[in-house]
C-alpha positions in Angstrom: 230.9 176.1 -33.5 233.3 178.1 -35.3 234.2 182.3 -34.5 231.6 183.6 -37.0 228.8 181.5 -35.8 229.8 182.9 -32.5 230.1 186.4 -33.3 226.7 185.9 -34.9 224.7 184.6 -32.1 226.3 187.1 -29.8 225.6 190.3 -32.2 222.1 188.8 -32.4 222.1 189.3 -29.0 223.2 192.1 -28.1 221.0 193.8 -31.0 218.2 192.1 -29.2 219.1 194.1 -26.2 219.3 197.4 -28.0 216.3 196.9 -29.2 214.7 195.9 -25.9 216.7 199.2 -24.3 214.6 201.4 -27.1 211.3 199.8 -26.6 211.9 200.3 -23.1 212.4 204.2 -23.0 209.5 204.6 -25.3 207.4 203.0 -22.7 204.7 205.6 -21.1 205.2 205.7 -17.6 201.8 205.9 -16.7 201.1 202.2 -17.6 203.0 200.2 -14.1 202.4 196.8 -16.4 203.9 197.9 -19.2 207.1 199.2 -17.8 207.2 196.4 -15.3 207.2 194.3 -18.3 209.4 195.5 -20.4 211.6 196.2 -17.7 212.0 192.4 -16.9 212.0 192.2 -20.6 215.0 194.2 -20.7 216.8 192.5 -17.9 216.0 189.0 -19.9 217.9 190.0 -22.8 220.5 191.8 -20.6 221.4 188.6 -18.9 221.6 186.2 -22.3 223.9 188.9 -23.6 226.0 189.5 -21.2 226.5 185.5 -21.0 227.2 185.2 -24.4 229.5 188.3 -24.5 231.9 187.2 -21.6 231.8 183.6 -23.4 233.3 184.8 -26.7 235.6 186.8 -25.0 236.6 183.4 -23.3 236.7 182.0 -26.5 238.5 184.4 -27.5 241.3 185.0 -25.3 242.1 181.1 -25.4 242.0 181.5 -29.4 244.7 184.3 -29.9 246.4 184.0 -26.5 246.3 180.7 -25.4 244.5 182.4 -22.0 242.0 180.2 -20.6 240.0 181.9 -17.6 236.8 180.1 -16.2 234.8 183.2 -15.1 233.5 186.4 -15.8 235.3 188.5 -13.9 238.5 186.9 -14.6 237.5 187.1 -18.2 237.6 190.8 -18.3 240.2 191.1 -15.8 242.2 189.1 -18.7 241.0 191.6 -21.1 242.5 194.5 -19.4 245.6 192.5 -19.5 245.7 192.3 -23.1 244.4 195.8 -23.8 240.6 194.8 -24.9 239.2 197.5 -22.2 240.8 200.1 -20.2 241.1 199.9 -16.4 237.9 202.0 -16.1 236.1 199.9 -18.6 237.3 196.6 -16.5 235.7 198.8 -13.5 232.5 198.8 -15.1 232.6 194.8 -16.5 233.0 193.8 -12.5 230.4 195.8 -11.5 228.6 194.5 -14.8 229.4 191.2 -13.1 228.2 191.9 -10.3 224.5 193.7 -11.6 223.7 190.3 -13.8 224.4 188.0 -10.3 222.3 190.3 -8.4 219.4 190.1 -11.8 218.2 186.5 -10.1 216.5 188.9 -7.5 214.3 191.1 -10.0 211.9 190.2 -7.0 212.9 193.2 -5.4 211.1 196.3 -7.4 214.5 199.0 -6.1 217.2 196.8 -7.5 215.7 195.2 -10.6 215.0 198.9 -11.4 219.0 200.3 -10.4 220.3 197.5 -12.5 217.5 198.5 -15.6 219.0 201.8 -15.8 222.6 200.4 -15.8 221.9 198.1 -18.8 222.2 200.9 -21.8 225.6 201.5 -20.6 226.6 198.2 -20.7 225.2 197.3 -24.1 227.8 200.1 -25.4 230.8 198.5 -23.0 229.6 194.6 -24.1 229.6 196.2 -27.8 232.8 198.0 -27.9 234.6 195.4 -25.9 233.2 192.7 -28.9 234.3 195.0 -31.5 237.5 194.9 -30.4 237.8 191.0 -29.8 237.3 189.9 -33.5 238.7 187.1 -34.4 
């Protein structure tokens, strides 16, 4: 699979998110099913694009630096390195590491909700951090 069709399937991705993000605020709270279930929704599409996002940044740091890391938080610890994110932004990619581990427990009603409201921030931080890793 070539860069493009990478950069494809992840901006597929993460457009799917945004778009699961707007759905999701639009949802009236009155209805428990319906923001149950497009909260779970949202956390679906949250964990396919945040695998696909640290993937191509894989990719790409062995691509253009000859970097190769073998997980996520060394991924973006890597991308601070080479000055794809900002030491707050790495910050937020570790705890974004840590939210999509913890997403296996959606179980629990408190923490699938804590990490739901995390999710629109990092769509923009997996967006930016894409933008800037072009190949």
């Amino acid at each position: 699979m070539n860069g493009n069709t990478k950069i494809k399937i992840q901006k597929n991705a993460i457009n799917s998110l945004k778009r699961a993000i707007d759905k999701h605020k639009k949802i009236n709270p009155s209805s428990f099913d319906d923001i149950e279930t497009s909260r779970d929704s949202l956390i679906k599409r949250f964990e396919y694009s945040f695998d696909l996002t640290w993937k191509y940044i894989k990719t790409y740091l062995k691509t253009i630096y000859g970097i190769d890391t073998a997980s996520p938080k060394k991924v973006f610890r890597e991308s601070a390195v080479q000055k794809l994110a900002t030491k707050q932004e790495t910050d937020k990619l570790i705890d974004m590491v840590d939210d999509r581990n913890l997403t296996s427990h959606t179980y629990n009603e408190n923490l699938a909700n804590e990490v739901c409201s995390s999710i629109p921030g990092y769509y923009k931080l997996m967006s930016e951090l894409v933008e800037k890793a072009k190949e």
